[in-house]
N, C-alpha and C positions, 0 to 999 in steps of 0.2 A: 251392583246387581239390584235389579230392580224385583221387588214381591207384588210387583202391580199388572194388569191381563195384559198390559204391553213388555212382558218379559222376553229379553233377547238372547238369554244364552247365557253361557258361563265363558268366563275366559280357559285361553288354554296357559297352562302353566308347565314348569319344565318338568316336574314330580307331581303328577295330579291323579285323584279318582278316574281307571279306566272308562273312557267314553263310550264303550259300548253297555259296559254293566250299568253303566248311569242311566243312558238310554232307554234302555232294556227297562230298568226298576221307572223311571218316569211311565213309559207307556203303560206297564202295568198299574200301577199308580191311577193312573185317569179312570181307566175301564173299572175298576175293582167296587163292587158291590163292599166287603168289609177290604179294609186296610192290608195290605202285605206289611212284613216287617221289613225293616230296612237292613241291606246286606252290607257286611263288611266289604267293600269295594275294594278292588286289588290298586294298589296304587303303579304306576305308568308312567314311564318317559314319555310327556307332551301330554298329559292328563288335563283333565278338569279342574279349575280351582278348589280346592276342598272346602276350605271354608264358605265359599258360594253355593254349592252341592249341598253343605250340610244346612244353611240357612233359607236354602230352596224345600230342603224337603220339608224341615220342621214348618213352614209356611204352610205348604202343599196338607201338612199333617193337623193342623190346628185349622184346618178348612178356608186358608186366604188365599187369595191368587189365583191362579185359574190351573185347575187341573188338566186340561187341556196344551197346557203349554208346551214348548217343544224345547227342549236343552240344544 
């Protein structure tokens, strides 16, 4: 996974962070005047990689990468 403005997504994996809440919390994410907190994601059959998700947001949170991005 890339932390660079050509990031392409997260893999899917068999037990992964639900895709929509992930979604959901990125798009909020970009728009947000102060910071939302980051939710306990429901974990999913055919999820998001978690460890990508969690190294995407700490990124996203310490101001690298482009908040703009699309998961």
């Amino acid at each position: 996974m890339s932390a660079s403005p050509e990031f392409r997504g997260f893999d899917l994996v068999r037990r992964g962070y639900d895709r929509e809440q992930v979604d959901h919390y990125l798009r909020a994410l970009s728009g947000a005047v102060s910071l939302p907190p980051v939710p306990a994601f429901q974990i999913r059959w055919r999820g998001y990689d978690r460890e990508q998700v969690d190294a995407r947001i700490a990124d996203l949170l310490r101001g690298g990468g482009n908040r703009g991005g699309r998961a």
